[in-house]
C-alpha beads as a LAMMPS data file, in Angstrom:
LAMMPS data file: protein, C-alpha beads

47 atoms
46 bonds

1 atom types
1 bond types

-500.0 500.0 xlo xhi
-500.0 500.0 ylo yhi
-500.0 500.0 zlo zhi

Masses

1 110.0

Atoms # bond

1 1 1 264.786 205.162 270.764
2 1 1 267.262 207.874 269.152
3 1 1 264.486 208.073 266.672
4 1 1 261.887 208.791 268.594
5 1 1 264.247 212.112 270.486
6 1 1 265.661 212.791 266.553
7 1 1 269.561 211.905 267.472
8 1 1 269.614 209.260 264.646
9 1 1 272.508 211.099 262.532
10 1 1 273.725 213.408 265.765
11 1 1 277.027 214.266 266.489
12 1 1 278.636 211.868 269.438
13 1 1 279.276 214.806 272.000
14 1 1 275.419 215.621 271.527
15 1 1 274.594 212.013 272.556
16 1 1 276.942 211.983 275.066
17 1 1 275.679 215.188 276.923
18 1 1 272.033 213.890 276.060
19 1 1 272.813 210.715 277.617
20 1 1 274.916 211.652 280.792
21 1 1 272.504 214.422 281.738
22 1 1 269.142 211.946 281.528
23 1 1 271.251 208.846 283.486
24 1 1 271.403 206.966 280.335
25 1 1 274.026 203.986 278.961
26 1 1 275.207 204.561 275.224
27 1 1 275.756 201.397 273.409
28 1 1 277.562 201.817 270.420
29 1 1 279.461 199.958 267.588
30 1 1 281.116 202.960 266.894
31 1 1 284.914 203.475 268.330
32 1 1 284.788 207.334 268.211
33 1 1 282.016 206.777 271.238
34 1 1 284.912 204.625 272.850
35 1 1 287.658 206.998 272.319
36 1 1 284.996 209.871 274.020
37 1 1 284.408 207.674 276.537
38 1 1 288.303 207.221 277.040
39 1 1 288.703 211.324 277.015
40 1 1 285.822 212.378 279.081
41 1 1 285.596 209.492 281.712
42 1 1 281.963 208.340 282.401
43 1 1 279.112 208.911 283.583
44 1 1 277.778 207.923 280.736
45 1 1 278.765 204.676 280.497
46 1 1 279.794 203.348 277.103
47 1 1 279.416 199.624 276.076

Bonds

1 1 1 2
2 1 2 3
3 1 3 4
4 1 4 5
5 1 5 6
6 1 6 7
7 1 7 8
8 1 8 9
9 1 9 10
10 1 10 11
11 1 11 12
12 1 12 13
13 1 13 14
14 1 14 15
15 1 15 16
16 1 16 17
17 1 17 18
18 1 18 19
19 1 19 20
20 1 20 21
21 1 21 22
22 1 22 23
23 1 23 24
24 1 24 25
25 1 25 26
26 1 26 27
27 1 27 28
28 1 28 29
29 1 29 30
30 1 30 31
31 1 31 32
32 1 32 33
33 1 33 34
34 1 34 35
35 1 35 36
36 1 36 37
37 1 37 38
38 1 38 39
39 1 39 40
40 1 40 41
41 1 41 42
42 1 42 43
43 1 43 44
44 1 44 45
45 1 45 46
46 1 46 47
C-alpha cells in the first residue's frame, strides 16, 4: 500500500501524521515507530 501513496522510504513522523489523519493502523518492524508511538500516544495505533 505505501507504494501505491509513495511513503516507501518516508520519514516515520510523515507516516504517522499520514496515518492518524486517514484512521489508519501502522504495522511496523521498526522500533523507532514504537518509540513514536511511546512519545506521541495514539491514535494511530502501532503494532
Amino acid at each position: 500500500m505505501f507504494e501505491m501513496i509513495g511513503m516507501k522510504a518516508t520519514i516515520d513522523s510523515v507516516v504517522w501524521n499520514y496515518a492518524k489523519g486517514n484512521k489508519l493502523m501502522i504495522v511496523s518492524k521498526d522500533t523507532d515507530m514504537h518509540d513514536l508511538s511511546l512519545v506521541l500516544g495514539n491514535p494511530p495505533k502501532v503494532i
